[in-house]
N, C-alpha and C positions, 0 to 999 in steps of 0.2 A: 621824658623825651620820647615822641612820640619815632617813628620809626622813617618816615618820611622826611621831618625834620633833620632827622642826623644824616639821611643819604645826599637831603640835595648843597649839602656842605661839603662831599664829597664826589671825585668821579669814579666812573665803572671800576679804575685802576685800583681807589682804594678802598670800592668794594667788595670786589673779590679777593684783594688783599685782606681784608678782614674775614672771609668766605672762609678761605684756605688757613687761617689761624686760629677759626674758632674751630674748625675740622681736626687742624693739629693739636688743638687741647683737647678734643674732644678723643682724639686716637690714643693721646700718651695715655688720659684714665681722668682727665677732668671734669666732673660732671655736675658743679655748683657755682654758679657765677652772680656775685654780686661787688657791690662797691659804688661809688657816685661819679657821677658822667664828668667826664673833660671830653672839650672838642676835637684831642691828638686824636683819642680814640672812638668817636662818637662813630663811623660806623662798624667797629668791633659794637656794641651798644647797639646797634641797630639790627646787626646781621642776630647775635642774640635775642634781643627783643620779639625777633622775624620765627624764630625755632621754639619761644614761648619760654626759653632757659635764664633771662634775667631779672633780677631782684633786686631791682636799685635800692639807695638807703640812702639818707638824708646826711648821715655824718660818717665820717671815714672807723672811726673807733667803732662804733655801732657796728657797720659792714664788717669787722672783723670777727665780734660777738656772734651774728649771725654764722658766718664762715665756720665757727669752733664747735657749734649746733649743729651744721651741714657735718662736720667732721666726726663730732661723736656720734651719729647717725650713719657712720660707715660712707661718707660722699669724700669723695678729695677736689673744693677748695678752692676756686679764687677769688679775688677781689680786686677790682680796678680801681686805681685814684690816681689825684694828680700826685706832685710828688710834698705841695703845699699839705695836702692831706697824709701825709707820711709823719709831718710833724704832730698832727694831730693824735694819730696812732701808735706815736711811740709807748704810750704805758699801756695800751693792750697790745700792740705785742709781747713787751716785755714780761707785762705779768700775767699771763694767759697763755699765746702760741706758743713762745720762747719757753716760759719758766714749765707748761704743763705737754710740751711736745706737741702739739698740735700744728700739724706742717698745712699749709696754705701757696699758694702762688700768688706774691704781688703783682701786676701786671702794672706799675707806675710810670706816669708818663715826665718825662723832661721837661719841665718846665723849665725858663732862663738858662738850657743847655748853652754854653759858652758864651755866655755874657748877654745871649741875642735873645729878649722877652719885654715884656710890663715890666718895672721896677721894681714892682713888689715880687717879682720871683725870680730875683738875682741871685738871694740871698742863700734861698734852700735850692738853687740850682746849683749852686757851688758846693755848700754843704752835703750833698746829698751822696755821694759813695762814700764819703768820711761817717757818716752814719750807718750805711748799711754795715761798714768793718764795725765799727762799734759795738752794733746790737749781732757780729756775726750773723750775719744775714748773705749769705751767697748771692751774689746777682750778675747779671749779662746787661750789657744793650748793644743789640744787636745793630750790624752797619747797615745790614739790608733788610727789607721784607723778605727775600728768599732762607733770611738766616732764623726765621721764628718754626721755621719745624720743627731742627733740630733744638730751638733752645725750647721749648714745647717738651720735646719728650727729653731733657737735661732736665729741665725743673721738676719734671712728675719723677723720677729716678732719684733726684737728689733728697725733694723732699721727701718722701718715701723709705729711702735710706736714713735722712740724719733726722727726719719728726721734727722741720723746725721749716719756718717759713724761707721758700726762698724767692728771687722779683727776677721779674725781665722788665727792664728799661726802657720803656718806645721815646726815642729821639723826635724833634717834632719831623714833620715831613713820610713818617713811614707809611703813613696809613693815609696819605693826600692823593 
């Protein structure tokens, strides 16, 4: 996704909203960003793309693998996906981040958040914080774009502390 692409899907508003959040991962200790494009977040995608920091990847499980390589290489870690791609990922997390400590920031976007999507993302729109309790996975979704600072330097803390992956949640609309 070329960088142009993902801006003119967005306005000024959500792009420096995304300006100002890759700033705050970049402040808490972020400094590896990969994972595959959704349009919540395409210009977070772009504003990376724009600083030469991102490393898309074809499959969500993949962009994890990559991620645990940035990690034992001393980098801390994230990875964007939809939350469709969450199901894809559940046996690398499990048997890799989770089982080997290897702490990451999900940054997953809400898809089918209450009820309101395509059909086909109803299903893991509903399921989806019942999974993160499952696989013990800390997560946020934040109400506002003023609120990703702080969940920014909460995720680089937590995960740092517990060595285990933790997600911030983008609702659709944050990043519009």
């Amino acid at each position: 996704m070329g960088r142009g692409r993902a801006l003119s899907r967005v306005g000024a508003e959500g792009a420096a909203a995304a300006r100002r959040f890759v700033d705050d991962l970049e402040a808490a200790g972020f400094d590896f960003f990969t994972g595959v494009p959704c349009s919540l977040v395409a210009p977070v995608i772009a504003e990376l793309e724009a600083r030469g920091r991102w490393f898309g990847d074809t499959r969500e499980d993949a962009a994890l693998g990559v991620a645990a390589g940035a990690y034992m290489g001393g980098r801390l870690p994230v990875v964007l996906m939809q939350n469709s791609g969450l199901g894809v990922s559940l046996n690398a997390l499990a048997s890799l981040h989770i089982l080997y400590e290897m702490p990451c920031l999900l940054v997953v976007t809400w898809r089918g958040f209450e009820g309101k999507d395509a059909p086909e993302h109803l299903v893991m729109g509903e399921v989806m914080p019942g999974l993160f309790d499952l696989f013990g996975i800390r997560w946020r979704a934040p109400e506002e774009v003023n609120d990703l600072g702080e969940d920014a330097r909460w995720a680089a803390a937590t995960a740092r502390a517990s060595r285990r992956p933790v997600a911030v949640v983008v609702k659709p609309g944050v990043f519009a």
